[in-house]
N, C-alpha and C positions, 0 to 999 in steps of 0.2 A: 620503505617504498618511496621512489623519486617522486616530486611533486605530491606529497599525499593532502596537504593543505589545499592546493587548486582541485584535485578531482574531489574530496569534500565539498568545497563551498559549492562547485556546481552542479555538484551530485543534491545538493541540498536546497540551494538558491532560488527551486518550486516553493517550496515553505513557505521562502522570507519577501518572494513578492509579493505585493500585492496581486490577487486574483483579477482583475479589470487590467493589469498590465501584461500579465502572465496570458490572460483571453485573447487580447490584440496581440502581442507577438506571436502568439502559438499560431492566430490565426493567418498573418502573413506569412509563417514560414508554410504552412501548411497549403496554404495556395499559390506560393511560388512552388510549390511541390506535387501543384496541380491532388492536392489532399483534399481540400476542403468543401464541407459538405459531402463528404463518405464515409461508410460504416470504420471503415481504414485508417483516416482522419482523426475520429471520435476514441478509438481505441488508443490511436498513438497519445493522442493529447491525456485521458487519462492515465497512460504510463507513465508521460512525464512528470503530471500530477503527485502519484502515489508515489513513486521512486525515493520521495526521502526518507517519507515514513519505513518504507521495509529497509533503506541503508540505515538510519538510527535505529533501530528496534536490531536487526544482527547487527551490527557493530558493537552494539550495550553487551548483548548474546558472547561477541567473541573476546571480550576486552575480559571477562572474567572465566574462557575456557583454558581449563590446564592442559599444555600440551606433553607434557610425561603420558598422558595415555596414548597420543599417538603416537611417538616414540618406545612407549611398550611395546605395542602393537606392533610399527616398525622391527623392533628386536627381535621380537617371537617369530618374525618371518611376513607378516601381511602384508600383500600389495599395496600401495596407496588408492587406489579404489575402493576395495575393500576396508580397509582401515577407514575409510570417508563414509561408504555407506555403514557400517557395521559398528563405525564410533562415533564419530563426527557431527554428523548428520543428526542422529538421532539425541544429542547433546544440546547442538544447537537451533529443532526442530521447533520450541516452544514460540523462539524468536522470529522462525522465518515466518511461523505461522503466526503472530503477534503481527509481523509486521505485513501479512497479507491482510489481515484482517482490516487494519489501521486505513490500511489503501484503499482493503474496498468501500471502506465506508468513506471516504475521502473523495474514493469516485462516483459513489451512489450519489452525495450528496451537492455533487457538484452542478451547479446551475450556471455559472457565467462562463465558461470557458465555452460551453457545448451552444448556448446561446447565437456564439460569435461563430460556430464551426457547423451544426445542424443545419441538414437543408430541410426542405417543405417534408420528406419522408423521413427523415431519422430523428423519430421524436424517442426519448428517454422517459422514465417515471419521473424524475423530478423534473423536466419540462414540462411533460404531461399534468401535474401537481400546481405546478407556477402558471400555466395556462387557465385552467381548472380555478386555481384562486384566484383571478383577477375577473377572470367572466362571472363568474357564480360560486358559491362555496357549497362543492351536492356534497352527500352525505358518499358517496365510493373515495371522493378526497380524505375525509376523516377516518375512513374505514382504512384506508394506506399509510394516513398518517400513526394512527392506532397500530398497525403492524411494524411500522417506521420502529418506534419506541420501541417496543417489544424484539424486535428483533437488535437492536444497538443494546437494548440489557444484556439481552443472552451474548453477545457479542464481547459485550464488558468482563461479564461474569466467567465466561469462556476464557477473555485474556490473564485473567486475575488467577485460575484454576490453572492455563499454562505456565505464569509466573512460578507459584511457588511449585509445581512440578520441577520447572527448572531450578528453582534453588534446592530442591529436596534432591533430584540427582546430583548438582556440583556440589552440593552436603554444605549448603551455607544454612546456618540455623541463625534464629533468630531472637 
């Protein structure tokens, strides 16, 4: 693929900045784009967020998919549609779902971006959270926070149960 170096780094380059720089740029571009302060806004800016974590997690996913099966597949007659849903897809379904997960919590958790881009209506839980603990610390914060945990275990555990699905289909043992 031509340029595959440049669309990595900048496919990636949410990661490696820092967040307070990544919050201010997001949010100039997003109000030269008459974005900011909108549900619309808030959405794009955690896309760009999450987007490295789900490019590393498939890319890991496709770096070790063998393509003799789609080329099987190919030979036997299959469309390449079909061949993608009916092999592909479901091969490297552990990763895409690994790397949604990675995002979501990357976006849940995110406080400074949304800071710079939220207006007086579009409050988040973890605004609502970070509000919450500088006013007063009630007990519905700890009770969020307590589901917080709980739900990033099962999240973990969840990744950890798609990993080695995915190695038990590409038959990598251990």
């Amino acid at each position: 693929m031509p340029y595959k170096g440049i669309i990595m780094a900048t496919l990636i380059s949410p990661m490696i900045v820092p967040l307070i720089i990544s919050g201010v740029a997001i949010f100039f571009f997003m109000a030269k784009a008459g974005l900011a302060a909108t549900h619309t806004g808030i959405v794009l800016a955690h896309i760009i967020l999450g987007t490295p974590f789900v490019v590393i997690t498939v890319t890991a996913t496709l770096t070790g998919f063998d393509h003799s099966v789609t080329r099987a597949a190919s030979s036997l007659g299959s469309n390449p549609v079909n061949t993608f849903m009916k092999i592909t897809l479901p091969l490297i379904l552990p990763g895409v779902i690994s790397g949604g997960l990675f995002a979501f919590v990357t976006s849940f958790d995110e406080v400074v971006v949304v800071l710079f881009l939220a207006g007086l209506e579009n409050t988040t839980i973890p605004i609502q959270m970070w509000t919450g603990l500088r006013e007063q610390l009630s007990p519905t914060i700890l009770a969020v926070a307590t589901c917080l945990i709980i739900l990033s275990t099962l999240i973990l555990v969840s990744a950890e149960l798609l990993r080695r699905r995915s190695e038990r289909l590409r038959g990598i043992n251990r």
